[in-house]
C-alpha positions as CSV (number, residue, x, y, z in Angstrom):
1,X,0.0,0.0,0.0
2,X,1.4,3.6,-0.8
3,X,-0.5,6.6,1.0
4,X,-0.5,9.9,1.0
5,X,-2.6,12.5,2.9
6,X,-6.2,11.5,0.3
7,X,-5.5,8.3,-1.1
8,X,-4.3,5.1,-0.7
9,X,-2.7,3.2,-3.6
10,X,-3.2,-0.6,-2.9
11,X,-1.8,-3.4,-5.1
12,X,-3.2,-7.2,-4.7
13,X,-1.6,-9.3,-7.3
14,X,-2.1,-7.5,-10.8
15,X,-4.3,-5.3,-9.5
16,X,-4.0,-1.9,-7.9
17,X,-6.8,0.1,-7.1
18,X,-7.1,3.5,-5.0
19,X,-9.5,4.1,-1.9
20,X,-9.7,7.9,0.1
21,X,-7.4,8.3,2.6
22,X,-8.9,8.2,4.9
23,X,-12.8,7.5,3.8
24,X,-12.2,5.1,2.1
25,X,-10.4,2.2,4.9
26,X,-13.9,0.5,5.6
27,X,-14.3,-0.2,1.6
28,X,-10.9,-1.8,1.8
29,X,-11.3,-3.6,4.3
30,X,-14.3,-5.1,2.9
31,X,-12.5,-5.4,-0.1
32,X,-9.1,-7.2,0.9
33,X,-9.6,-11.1,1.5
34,X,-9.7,-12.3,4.9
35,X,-6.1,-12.7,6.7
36,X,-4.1,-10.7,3.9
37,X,-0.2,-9.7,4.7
38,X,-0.2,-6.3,4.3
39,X,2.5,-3.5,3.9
40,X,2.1,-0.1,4.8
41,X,5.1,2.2,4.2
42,X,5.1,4.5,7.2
43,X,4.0,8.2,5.9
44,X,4.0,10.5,8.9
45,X,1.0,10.1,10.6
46,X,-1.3,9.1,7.6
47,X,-0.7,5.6,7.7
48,X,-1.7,4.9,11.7
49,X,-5.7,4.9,10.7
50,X,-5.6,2.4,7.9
51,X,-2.9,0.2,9.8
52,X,-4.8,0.3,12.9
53,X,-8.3,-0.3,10.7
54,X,-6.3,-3.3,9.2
55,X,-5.0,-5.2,12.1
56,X,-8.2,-4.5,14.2
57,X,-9.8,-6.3,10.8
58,X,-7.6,-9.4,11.4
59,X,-4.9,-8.7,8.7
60,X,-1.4,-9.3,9.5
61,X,0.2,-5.6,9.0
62,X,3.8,-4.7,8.6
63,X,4.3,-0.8,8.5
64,X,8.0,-0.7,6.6
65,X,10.7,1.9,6.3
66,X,10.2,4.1,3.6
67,X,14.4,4.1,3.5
68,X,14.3,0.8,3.2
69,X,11.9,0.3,0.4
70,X,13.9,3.5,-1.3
71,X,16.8,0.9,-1.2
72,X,15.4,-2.4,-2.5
73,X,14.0,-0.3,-5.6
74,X,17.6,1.1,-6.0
75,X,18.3,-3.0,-6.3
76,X,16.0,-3.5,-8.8
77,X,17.4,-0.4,-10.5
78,X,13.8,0.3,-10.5
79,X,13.3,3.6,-13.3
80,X,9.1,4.3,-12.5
81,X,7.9,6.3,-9.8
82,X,4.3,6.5,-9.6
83,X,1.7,6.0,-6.7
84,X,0.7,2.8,-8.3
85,X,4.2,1.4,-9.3
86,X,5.2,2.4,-5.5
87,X,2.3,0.3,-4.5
88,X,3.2,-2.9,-6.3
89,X,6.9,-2.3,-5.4
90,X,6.1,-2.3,-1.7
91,X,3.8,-5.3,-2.4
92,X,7.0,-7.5,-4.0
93,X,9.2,-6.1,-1.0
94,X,6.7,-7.4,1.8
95,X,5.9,-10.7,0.0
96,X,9.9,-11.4,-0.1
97,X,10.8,-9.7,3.4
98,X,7.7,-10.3,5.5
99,X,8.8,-12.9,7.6
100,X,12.5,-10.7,8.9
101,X,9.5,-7.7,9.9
102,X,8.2,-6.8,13.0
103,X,4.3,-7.4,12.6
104,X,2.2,-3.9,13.6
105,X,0.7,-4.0,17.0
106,X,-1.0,-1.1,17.8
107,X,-0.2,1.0,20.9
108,X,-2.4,1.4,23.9
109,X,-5.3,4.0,23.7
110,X,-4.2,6.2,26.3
111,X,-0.2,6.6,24.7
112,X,-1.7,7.2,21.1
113,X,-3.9,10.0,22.9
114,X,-0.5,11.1,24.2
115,X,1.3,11.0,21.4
116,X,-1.4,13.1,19.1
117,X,-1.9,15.6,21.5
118,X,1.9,16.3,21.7
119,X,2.6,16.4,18.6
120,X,-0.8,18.9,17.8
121,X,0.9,21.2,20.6
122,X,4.6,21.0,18.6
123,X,2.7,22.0,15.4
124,X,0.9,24.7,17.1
125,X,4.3,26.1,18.7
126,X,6.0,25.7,15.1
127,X,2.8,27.3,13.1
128,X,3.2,30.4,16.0
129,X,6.3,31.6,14.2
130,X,5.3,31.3,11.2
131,X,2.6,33.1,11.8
132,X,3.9,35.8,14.1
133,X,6.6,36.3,11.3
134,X,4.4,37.0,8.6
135,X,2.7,39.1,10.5
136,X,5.7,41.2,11.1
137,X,6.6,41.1,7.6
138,X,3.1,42.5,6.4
139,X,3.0,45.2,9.1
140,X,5.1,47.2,6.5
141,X,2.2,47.3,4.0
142,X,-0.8,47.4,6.4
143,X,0.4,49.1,9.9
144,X,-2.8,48.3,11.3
145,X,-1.6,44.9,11.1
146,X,1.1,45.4,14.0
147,X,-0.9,45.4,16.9
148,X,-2.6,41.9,16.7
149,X,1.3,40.4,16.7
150,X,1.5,40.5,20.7
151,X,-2.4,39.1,20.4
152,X,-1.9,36.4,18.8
153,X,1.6,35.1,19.9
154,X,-0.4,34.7,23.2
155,X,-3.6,33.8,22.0
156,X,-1.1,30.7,20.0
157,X,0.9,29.9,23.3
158,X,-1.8,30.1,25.4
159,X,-3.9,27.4,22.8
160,X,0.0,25.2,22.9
161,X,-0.1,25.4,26.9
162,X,-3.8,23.7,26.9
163,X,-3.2,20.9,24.7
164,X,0.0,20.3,26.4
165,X,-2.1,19.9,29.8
166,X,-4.8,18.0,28.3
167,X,-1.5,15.6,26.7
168,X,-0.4,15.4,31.0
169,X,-4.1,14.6,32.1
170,X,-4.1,11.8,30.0
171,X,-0.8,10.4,31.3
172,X,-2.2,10.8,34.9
173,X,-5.5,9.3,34.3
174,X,-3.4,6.1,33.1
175,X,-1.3,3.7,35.8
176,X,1.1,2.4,33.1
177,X,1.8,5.9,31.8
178,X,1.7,7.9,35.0
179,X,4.7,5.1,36.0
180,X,6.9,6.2,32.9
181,X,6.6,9.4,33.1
182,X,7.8,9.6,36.8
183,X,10.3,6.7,36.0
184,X,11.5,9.1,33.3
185,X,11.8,11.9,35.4
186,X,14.1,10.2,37.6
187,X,17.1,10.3,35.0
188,X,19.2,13.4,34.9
189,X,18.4,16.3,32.3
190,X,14.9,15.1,32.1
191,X,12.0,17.3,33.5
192,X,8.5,16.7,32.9
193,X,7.8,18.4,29.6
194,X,10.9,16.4,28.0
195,X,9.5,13.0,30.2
196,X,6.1,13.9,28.2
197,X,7.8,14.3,24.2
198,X,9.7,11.0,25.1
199,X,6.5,9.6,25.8
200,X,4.7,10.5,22.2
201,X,7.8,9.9,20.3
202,X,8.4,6.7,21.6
203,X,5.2,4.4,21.4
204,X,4.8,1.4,23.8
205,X,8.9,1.2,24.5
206,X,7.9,-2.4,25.8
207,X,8.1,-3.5,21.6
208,X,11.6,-3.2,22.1
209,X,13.5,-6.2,23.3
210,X,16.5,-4.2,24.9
211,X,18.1,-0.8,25.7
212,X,20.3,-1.2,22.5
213,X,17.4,-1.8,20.2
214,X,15.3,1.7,21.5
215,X,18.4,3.4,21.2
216,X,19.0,2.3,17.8
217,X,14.7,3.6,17.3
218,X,16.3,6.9,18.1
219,X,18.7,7.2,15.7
220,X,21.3,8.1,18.0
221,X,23.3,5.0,17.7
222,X,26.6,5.0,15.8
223,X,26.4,3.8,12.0
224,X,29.8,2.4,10.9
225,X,30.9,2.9,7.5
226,X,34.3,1.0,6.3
227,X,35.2,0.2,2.7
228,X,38.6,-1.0,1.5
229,X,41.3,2.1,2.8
230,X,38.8,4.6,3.7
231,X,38.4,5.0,7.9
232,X,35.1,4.2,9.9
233,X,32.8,6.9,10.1
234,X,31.1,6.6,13.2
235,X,27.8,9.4,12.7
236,X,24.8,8.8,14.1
237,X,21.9,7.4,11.8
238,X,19.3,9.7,12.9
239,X,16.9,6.6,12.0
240,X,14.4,7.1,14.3
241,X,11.8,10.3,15.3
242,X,13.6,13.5,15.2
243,X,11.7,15.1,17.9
244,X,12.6,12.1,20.2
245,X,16.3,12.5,19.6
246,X,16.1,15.9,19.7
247,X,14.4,15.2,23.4
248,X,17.0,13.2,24.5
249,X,19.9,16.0,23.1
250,X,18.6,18.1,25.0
251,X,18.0,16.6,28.2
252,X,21.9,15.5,27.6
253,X,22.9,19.3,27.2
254,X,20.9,20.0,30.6
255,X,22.4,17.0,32.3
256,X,26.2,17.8,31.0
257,X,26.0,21.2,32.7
258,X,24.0,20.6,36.1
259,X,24.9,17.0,36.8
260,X,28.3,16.5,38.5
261,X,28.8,12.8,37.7
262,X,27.1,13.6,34.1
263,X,29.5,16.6,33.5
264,X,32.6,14.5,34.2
265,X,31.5,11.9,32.0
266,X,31.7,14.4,29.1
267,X,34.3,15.9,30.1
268,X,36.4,12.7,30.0
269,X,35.6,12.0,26.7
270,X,36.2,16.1,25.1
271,X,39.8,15.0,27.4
272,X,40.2,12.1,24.8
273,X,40.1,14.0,21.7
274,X,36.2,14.2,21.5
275,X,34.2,17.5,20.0
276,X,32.0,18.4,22.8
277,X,29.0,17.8,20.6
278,X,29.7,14.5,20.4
279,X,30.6,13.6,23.8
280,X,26.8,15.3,24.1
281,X,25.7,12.9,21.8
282,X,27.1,9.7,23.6
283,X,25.4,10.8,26.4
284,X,22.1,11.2,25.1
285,X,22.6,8.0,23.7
286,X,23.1,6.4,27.1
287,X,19.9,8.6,28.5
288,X,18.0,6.8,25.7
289,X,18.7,3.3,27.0
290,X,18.2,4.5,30.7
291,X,14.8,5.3,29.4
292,X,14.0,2.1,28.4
293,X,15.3,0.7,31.6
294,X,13.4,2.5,34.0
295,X,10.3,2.7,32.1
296,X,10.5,-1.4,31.3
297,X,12.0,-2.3,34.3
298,X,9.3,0.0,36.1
299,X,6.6,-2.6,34.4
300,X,8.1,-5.2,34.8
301,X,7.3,-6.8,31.2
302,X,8.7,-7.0,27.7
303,X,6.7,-7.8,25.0
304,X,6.8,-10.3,22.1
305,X,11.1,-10.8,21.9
306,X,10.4,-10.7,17.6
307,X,9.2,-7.1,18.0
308,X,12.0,-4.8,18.3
């Protein structure tokens, strides 16, 4: 299945048809055969209704990588690159890969509440500047224009504040939540609004079968690159949610600078020959598997060891 933000493109065998995105998920359901394998390259947040719709149907859903279905059409040395050849490529690509996927299970009510609601009150705070900067640009043509700037940079913030409450009302009314965001709390550099991003980027962090593999979620694991003379390059991959890592960057920055034992840790390392930023990075890194411990060891559960 390809998707975008009004259709989805679905190929089954050698045929493809289209359905609205998202009005038309109950006609594919009705239309797809009982028990189908279906993939669903991940597409923001437009692909969460139809793969929820799907695997509450009884299909076995795999969301994939759009990176990695960029790279098995680079295989093929694939040439067309339309909605409905994207569907069929993502078709042979499941078919073939299926069984090395982690099948979609989706999260708990409460988190997906969470994670909307956070990431409404990021696109408000984003959409404020734009806004606000427009306005100061067109204040030049139309004066008038100037004084609503100060109006509705609050009337923005104060609309960002509420969702962000409603987002923290949600995590309290839950036992499992209201556990991880204190759990996460307890770590250094994290305070509640960075516990609360961690908790919408992240999902149900029990998918993961170990601190390694939600560190390597957040892209902030190294990614080696060696071939023949050249050196290892050891970047990050920056795989996973950028808000998330961006979360745990921060709460690094915070925890270099006000933590003692933290701030020698990074200090060490800039000793060694390290750029500050990276020792920075290394310790977000470690912040991101010390989320994972406190939150799973806080539970006291891992799910499903084949979904990670």
């Amino acid at each position: 299945m390809d998707l975008s933000a009004r259709w989805l493109d679905v190929a089954y065998g050698s045929e493809v048809r289209r359905f609205a995105n998202p009005g038309g998920i109950p006609d594919l359901v009705a239309w797809l055969p009982p028990g189908s394998v279906v993939g669903v390259e991940a597409t923001g947040s437009y692909h969460k209704p139809v793969a929820y719709a799907l695997r509450q149907a009884g299909h076995s859903v795999y969301v994939v990588n759009p990176l990695a279905v960029k790279s098995y059409a680079r295989s093929l040395l694939r040439r067309a690159k339309t909605d409905r050849a994207d569907a069929r490529l993502i078709a042979r690509y499941v078919s073939e890969r299926y069984h090395e996927l982690p099948p979609y299970e989706p999260i708990p009510e409460a988190l997906m509440l969470v994670s909307l609601l956070v990431r409404l009150a990021d696109g408000i705070r984003s959409d404020r500047g734009g806004v606000l900067n427009r306005l100061h640009a067109w204040q030049y043509v139309a004066p008038g224009l100037a004084g609503l700037l100060g109006f509705v940079g609050s009337e923005l913030e104060a609309l960002r504040r509420e969702v962000e409450a409603r987002a923290r009302s949600v995590v309290e009314s839950d036992p499992l939540l209201t556990r991880w965001y204190v759990a996460l709390q307890s770590l250094p550099g994290i305070g509640p609004t960075l516990a609360l991003r961690v908790l919408a980027y992240s999902g149900d962090m029990r998918r993961f079968r170990s601190a390694r593999a939600y560190a390597a979620f957040t892209g902030l694991t190294p990614r080696v690159y060696q071939s023949g003379t050249l050196p290892e390059v050891g970047r990050i991959s920056r795989f996973g949610p950028p808000a998330l890592r961006a979360a745990f960057w921060w709460a690094a920055l915070q925890a270099s600078r006000f933590d003692p034992e933290r701030r020698a840790w990074v200090e060490a390392l800039v000793a060694r020959g390290k750029p500050k930023k990276v020792a920075i990075t290394a310790l977000a890194n470690h912040l991101a598997r010390a989320a994972w411990a406190v939150c799973v060891g806080v539970d006291g559960e891992v799910l499903d060891k084949g979904r990670g």
